[in-house]
C-alpha positions as a Markdown table, in Angstrom:
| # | Residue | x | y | z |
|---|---|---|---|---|
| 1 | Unk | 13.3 | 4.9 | 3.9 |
| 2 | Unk | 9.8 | 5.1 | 3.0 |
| 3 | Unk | 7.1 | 4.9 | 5.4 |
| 4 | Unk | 4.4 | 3.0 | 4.1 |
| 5 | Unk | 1.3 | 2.4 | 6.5 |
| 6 | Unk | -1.7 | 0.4 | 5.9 |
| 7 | Unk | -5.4 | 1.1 | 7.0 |
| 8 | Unk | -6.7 | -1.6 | 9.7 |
| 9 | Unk | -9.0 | -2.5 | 6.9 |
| 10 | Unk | -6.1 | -4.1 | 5.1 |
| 11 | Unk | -5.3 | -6.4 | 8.5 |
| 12 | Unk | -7.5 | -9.2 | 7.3 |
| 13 | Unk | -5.0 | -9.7 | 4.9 |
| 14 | Unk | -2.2 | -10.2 | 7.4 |
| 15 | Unk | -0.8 | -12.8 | 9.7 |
| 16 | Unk | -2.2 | -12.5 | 13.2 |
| 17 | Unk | 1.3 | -11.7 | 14.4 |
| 18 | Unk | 1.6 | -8.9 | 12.2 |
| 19 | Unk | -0.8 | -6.4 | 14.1 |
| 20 | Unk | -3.6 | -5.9 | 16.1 |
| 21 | Unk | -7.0 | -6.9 | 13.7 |
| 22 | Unk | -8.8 | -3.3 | 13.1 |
| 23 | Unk | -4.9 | -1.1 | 13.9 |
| 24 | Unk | -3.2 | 0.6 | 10.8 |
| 25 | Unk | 0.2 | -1.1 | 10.5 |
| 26 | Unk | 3.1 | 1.3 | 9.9 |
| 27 | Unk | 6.5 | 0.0 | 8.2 |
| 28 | Unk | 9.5 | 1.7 | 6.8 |
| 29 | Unk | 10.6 | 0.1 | 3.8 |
| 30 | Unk | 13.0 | 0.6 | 1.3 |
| 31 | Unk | 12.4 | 2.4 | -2.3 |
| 32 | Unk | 13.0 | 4.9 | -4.5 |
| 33 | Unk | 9.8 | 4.5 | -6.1 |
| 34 | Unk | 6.2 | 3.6 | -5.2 |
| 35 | Unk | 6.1 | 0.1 | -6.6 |
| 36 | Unk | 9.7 | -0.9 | -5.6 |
| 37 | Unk | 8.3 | 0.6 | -1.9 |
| 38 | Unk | 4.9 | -1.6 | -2.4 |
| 39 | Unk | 7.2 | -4.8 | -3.8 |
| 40 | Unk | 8.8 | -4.4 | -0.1 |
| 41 | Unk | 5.4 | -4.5 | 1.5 |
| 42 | Unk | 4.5 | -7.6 | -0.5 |
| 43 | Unk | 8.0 | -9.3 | 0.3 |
| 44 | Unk | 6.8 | -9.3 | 4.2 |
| 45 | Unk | 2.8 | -9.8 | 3.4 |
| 46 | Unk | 3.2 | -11.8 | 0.4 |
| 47 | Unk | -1.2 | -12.1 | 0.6 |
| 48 | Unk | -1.5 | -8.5 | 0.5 |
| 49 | Unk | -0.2 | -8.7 | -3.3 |
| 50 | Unk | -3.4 | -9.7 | -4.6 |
| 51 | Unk | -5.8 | -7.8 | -2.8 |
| 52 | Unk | -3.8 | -3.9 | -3.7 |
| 53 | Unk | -2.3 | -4.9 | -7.6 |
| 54 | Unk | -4.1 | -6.6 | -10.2 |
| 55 | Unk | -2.5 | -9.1 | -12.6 |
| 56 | Unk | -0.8 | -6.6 | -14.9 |
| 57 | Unk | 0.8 | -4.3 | -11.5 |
| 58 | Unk | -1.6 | -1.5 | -11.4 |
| 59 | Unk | -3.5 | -0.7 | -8.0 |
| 60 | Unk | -6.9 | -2.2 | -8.0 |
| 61 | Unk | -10.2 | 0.0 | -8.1 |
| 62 | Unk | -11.3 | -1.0 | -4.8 |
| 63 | Unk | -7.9 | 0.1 | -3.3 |
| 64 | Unk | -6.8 | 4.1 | -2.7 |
| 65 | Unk | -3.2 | 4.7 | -2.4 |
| 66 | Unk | -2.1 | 8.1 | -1.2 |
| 67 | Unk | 1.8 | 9.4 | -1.5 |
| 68 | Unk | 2.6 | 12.6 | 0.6 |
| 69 | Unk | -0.8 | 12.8 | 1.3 |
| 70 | Unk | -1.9 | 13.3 | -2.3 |
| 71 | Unk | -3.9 | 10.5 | -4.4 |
| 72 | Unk | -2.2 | 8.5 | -6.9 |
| 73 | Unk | -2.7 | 10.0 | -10.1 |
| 74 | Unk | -1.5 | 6.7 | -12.5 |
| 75 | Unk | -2.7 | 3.4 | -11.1 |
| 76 | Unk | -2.3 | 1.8 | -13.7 |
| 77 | Unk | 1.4 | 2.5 | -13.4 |
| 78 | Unk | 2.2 | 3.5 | -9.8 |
| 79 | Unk | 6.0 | 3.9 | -10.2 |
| 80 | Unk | 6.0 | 7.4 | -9.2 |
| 81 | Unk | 9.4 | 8.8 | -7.1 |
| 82 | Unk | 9.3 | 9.0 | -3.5 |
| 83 | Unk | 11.8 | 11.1 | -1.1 |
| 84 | Unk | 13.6 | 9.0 | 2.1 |
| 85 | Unk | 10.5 | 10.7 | 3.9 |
| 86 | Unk | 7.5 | 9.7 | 1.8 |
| 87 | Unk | 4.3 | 8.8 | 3.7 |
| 88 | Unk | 2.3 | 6.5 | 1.5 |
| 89 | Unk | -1.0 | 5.4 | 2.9 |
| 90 | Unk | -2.9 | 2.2 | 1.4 |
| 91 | Unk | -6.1 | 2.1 | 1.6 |
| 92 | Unk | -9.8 | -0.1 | 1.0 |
| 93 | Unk | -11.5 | 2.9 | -1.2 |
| 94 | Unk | -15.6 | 3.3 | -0.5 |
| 95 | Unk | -17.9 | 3.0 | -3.5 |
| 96 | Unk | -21.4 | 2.9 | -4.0 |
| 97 | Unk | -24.8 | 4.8 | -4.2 |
């Protein structure tokens, strides 16, 4: 399985039960790919949907998502493969001036 862990940013997006506010939140999810991995995510944090994929399934601007320590290259189309051991980190990205 997939490990999949989401910055304490993200934790506004969760139930209360889910994690302490302001902790990453690690979970080992099933998924041979990165959206099938993410679609796990969403099935236990159904709120969390909106706020990392837009309407068409790509990862939003505002959002970084990192595999194996390396940036997503497509977000548009983030159904890259992942290994039993993948680390994928989600992320609020910074922007600005």
């Amino acid at each position: 399985m997939a490990r999949v862990v989401l910055a304490s940013a993200l934790s506004r997006w969760l139930p209360a039960s889910a994690g302490r506010p302001s902790r990453e939140i690690a979970l080992d999810v099933p998924g041979a790919r990165l959206d099938e991995a993410l679609d796990a995510v969403f099935a236990r944090y159904p709120n969390l949907r909106g706020y990392v994929l837009d309407e068409h399934g790509g990862v939003r601007h505002h959002v970084a998502v990192f595999v194996d320590g390396t940036a997503v290259a497509d977000k548009r189309r983030p159904n890259q493969a992942l290994s039993e051991r993948s680390e994928i980190y989600v992320m609020q990205a910074l922007s600005g001036g």
